[in-house]
BANUZA-539263 format. One line per field, with one value per residue (C-alpha): residue number from 1; residue in three letters; x, y, z. Coordinates in steps of 0.25 Angstrom, whole numbers, m for minus. Example, Ala and Ser with C-alpha at 12.3 -4.5 7.8 and 13.67 -1.06 7.14 Angstrom:
BEGIN
seq <- (1, 2)
type <- (Ala, Ser)
x <- (49, 55)
y <- (m18, m4)
z <- (31, 29)
***
This chain:
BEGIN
seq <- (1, 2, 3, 4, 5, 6, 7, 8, 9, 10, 11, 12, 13, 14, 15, 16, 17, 18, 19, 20, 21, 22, 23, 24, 25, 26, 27, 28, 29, 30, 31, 32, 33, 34, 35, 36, 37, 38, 39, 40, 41, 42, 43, 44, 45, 46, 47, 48, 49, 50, 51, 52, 53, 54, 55, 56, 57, 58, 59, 60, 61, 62, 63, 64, 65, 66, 67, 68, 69, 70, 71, 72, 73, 74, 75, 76, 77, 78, 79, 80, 81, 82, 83, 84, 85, 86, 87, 88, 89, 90, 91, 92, 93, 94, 95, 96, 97, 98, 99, 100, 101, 102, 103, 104, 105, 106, 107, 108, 109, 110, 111, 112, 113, 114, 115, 116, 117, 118, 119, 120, 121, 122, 123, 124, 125, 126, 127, 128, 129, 130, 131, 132, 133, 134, 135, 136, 137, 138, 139, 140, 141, 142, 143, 144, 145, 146, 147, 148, 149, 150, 151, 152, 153, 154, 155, 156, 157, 158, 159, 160, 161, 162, 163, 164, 165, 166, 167, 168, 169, 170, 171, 172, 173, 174, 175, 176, 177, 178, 179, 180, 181, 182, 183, 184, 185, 186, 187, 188, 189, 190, 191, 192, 193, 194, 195, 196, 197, 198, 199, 200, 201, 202, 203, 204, 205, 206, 207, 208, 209, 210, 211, 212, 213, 214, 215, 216, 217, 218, 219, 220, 221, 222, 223, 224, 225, 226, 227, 228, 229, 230, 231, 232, 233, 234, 235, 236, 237, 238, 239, 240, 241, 242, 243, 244, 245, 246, 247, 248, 249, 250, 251, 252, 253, 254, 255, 256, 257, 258, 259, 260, 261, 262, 263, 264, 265, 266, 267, 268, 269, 270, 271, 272, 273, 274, 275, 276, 277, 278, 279, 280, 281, 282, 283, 284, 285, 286, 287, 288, 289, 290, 291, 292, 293, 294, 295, 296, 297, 298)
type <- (Unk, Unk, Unk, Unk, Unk, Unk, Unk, Unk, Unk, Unk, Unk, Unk, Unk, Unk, Unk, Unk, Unk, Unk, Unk, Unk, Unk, Unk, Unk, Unk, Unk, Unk, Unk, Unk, Unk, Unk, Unk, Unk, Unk, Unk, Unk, Unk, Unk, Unk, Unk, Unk, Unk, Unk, Unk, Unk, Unk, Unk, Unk, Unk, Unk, Unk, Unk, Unk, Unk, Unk, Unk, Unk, Unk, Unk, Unk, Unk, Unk, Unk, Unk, Unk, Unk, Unk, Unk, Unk, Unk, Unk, Unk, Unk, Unk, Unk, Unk, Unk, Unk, Unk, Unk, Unk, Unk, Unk, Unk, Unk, Unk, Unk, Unk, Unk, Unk, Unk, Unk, Unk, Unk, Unk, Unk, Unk, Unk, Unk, Unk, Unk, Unk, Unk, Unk, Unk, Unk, Unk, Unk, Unk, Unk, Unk, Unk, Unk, Unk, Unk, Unk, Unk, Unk, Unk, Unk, Unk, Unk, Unk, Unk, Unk, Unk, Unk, Unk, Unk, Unk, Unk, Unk, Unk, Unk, Unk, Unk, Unk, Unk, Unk, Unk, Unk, Unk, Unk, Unk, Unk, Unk, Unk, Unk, Unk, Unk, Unk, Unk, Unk, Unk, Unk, Unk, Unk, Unk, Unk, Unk, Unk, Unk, Unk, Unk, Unk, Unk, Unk, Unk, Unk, Unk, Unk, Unk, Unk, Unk, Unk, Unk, Unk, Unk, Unk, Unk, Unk, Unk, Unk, Unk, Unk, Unk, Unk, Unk, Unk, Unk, Unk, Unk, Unk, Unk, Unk, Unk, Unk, Unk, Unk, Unk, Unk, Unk, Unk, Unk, Unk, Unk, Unk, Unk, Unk, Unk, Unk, Unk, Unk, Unk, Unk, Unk, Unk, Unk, Unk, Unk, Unk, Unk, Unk, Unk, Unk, Unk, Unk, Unk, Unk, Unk, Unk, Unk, Unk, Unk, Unk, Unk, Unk, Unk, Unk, Unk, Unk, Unk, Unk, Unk, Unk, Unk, Unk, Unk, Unk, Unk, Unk, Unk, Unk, Unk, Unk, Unk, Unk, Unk, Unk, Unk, Unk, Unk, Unk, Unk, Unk, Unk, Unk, Unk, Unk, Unk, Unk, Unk, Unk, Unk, Unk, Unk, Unk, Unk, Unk, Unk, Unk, Unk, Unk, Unk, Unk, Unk, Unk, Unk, Unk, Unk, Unk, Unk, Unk, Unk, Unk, Unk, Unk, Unk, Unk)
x <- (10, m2, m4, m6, m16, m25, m15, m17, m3, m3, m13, m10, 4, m3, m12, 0, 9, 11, 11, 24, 30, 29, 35, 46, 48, 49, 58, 67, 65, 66, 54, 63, 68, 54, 51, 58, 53, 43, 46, 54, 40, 30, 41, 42, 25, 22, 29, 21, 9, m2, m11, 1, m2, m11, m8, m3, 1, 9, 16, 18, 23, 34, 40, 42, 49, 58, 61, 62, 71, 81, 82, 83, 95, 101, 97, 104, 117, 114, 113, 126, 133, 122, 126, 121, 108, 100, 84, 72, 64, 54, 39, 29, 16, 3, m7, m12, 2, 3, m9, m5, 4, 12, 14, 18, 29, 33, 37, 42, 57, 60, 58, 62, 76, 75, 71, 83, 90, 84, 89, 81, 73, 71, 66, 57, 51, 49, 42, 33, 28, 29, 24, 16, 11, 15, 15, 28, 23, 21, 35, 42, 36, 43, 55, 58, 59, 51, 40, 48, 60, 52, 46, 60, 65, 53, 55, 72, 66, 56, 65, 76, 65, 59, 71, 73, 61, 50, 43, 33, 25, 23, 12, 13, 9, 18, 31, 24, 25, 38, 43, 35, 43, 55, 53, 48, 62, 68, 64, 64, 78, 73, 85, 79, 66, 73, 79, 66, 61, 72, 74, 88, 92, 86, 92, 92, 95, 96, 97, 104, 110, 123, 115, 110, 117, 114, 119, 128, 122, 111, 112, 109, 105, 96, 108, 115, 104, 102, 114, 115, 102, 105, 119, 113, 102, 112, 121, 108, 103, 91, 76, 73, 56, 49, 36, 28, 27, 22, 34, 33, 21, 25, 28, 40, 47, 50, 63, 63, 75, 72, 60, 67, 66, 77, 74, 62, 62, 55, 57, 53, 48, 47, 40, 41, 53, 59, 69, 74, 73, 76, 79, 80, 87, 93, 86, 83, 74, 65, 59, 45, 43, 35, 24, 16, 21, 9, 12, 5, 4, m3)
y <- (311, 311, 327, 324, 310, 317, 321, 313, 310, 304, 297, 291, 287, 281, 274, 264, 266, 251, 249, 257, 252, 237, 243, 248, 236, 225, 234, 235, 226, 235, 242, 255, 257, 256, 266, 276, 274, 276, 290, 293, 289, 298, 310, 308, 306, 320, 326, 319, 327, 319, 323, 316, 302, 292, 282, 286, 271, 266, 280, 278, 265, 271, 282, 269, 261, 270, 276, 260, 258, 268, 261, 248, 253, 260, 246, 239, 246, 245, 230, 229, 232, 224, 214, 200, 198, 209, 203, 211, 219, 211, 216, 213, 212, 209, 199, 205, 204, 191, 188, 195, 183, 190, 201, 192, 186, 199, 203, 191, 193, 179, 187, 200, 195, 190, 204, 208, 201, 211, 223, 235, 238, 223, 223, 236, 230, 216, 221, 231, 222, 208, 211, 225, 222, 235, 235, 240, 251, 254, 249, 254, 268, 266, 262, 270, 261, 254, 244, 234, 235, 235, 221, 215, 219, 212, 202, 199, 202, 192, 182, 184, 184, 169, 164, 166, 165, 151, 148, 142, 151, 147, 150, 156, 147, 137, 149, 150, 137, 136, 148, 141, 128, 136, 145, 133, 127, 137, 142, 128, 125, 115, 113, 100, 109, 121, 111, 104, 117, 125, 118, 113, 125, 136, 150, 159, 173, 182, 197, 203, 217, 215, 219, 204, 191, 185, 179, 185, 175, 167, 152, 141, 128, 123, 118, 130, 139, 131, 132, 147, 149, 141, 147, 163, 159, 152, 166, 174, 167, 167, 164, 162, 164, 165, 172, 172, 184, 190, 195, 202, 195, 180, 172, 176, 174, 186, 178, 184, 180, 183, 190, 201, 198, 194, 193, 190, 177, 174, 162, 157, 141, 132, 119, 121, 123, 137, 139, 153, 160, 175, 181, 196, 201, 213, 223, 235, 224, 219, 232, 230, 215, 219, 230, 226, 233, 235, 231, 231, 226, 236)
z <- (m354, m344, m344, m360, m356, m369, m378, m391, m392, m378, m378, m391, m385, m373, m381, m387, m378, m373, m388, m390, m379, m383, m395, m389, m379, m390, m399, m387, m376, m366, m359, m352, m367, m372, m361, m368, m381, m376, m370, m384, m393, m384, m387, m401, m400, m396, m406, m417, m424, m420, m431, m442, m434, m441, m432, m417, m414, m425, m425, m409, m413, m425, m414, m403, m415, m418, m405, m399, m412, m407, m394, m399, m405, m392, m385, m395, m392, m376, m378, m384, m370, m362, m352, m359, m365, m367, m362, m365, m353, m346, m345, m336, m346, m343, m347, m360, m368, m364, m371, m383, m388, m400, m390, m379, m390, m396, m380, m376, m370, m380, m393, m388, m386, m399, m405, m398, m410, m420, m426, m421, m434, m435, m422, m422, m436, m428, m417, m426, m436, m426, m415, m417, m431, m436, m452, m460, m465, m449, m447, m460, m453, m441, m443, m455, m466, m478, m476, m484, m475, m463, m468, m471, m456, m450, m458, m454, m439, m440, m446, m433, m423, m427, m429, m413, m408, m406, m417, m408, m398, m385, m377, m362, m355, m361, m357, m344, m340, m344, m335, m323, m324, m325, m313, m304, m307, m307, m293, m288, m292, m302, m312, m318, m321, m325, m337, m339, m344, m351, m366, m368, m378, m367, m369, m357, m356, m347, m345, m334, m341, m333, m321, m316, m317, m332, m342, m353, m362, m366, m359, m368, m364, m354, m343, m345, m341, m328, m325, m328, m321, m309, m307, m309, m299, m289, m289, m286, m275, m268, m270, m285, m289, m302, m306, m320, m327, m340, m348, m360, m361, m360, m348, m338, m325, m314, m305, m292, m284, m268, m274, m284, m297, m303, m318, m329, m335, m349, m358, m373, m371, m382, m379, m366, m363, m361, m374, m368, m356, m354, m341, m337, m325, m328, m319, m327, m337, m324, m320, m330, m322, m309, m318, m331, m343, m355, m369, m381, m392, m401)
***
């Protein structure tokens, strides 16, 4: 694409790029997948007669929706045979979408394991209309069906994602403070602090894709996951260390053990105390942890 750097179509593409991709990843969850939708929706863009197009980006967005749709699909079959819980793909991000709060919640790996409980339209709807602001005549356009029908499905997705997820927002700070207590604990082999700042009904789950130790389930209850943590940690060994990061644009941990990371932490906290905490360690999810990946949200 960078013989063609003038090329209308190219630069037009180029332009929203980081939009689509943000796109892609919420409808997905995975950035290699949204990698190739990417690829599929610049083929399928040069073969559109430019002069037809009123408006490049919401027709950019409809070709990504529909080719992320058929791998939402395809994923879903892949999940189906996936060892235990299937956790989104971590992403470095830089400071300017944490500072876009409703794009910072929409990435968040607690609400997109949530989305990961939504059929694929309602998904697709959920993520047009919440977090893009897309209209439904934009939607029904995209997805191929009526304005009314898109309305009813963002409606039945909306319904499912607040039931699951806090009704309160929590600021940064409060979710960073959280994670430093529990990474000062839990690199000092502080069990008492570990409890002191999980809530009693924590949920913790983990993401290893059959490739790292994990659990095949969610772990419920606060002594359960210390004793589920401090037995996976005693089987690995070594030198256990924590480092803040921006995840998806909220809070997070990179755990290093001897220096190599060894997984990405996240965590939802409700009144200071972490309610649910998400760690993936499946390698092939940890390759976008080290470099900033650009998202946007319009």
């Amino acid at each position: 694409m960078n013989d063609h750097a003038t090329d209308p179509a190219t630069e037009a593409f180029l332009t929203h790029r980081n939009l689509l991709f943000t796109v892609a990843y919420e409808m997905l969850g995975s950035a290699a997948d949204a990698e190739d939708v990417l690829q599929e929706t610049w083929l399928r863009w040069t073969d559109v007669d430019l002069a037809q197009v009123r408006d490049g980006r919401a027709y950019l967005v409809r070709i990504t929706t529909r080719q992320a749709l058929n791998r939402l699909r395809t994923l879903k079959r892949r999940k189906e045979t996936y060892v235990g819980p299937w956790l989104p793909e971590p992403l470095l991000t830089a400071p300017d979408v944490a500072e876009d709060a409703e794009l910072a919640e929409s990435l968040s790996l607690a609400l997109l394991y949530v989305l990961e409980t939504l059929s694929p339209t309602e998904r697709a709807v959920f993520v047009l209309h919440e977090v893009f602001d897309f209209d439904y005549d934009a939607i029904a356009a995209a997805l191929g069906k009526t304005p009314a029908a898109a309305r009813q499905t963002a409606y039945r997705a909306r319904r499912a994602v607040d039931a699951r997820r806090p009704r309160t927002p929590v600021s940064a700070e409060e979710t960073r403070a959280a994670l430093d207590s529990f990474r000062s604990a839990l690199e000092t082999g502080d069990l008492q602090g570990l409890l002191d700042v999980l809530a009693p009904d924590v949920v913790f789950v983990s993401d290893g894709g059959g490739l790292k130790l994990a659990a095949l389930r969610p772990v419920t209850g606060a002594g359960k996951v210390l004793r589920y943590m401090a037995g996976s940690l005693g089987k690995a060994g070594g030198t256990l260390t924590g480092e803040a990061i921006t995840v998806n644009g909220n809070p997070g941990l990179v755990l290093r053990l001897d220096g190599e990371i060894d997984g990405v932490l996240a965590a939802r906290v409700e009144d200071g105390r972490v309610t649910r905490l998400y760690y993936v360690r499946n390698p092939e999810k940890l390759t976008r942890v080290e470099s900033e990946t650009f998202l946007a949200g319009r």
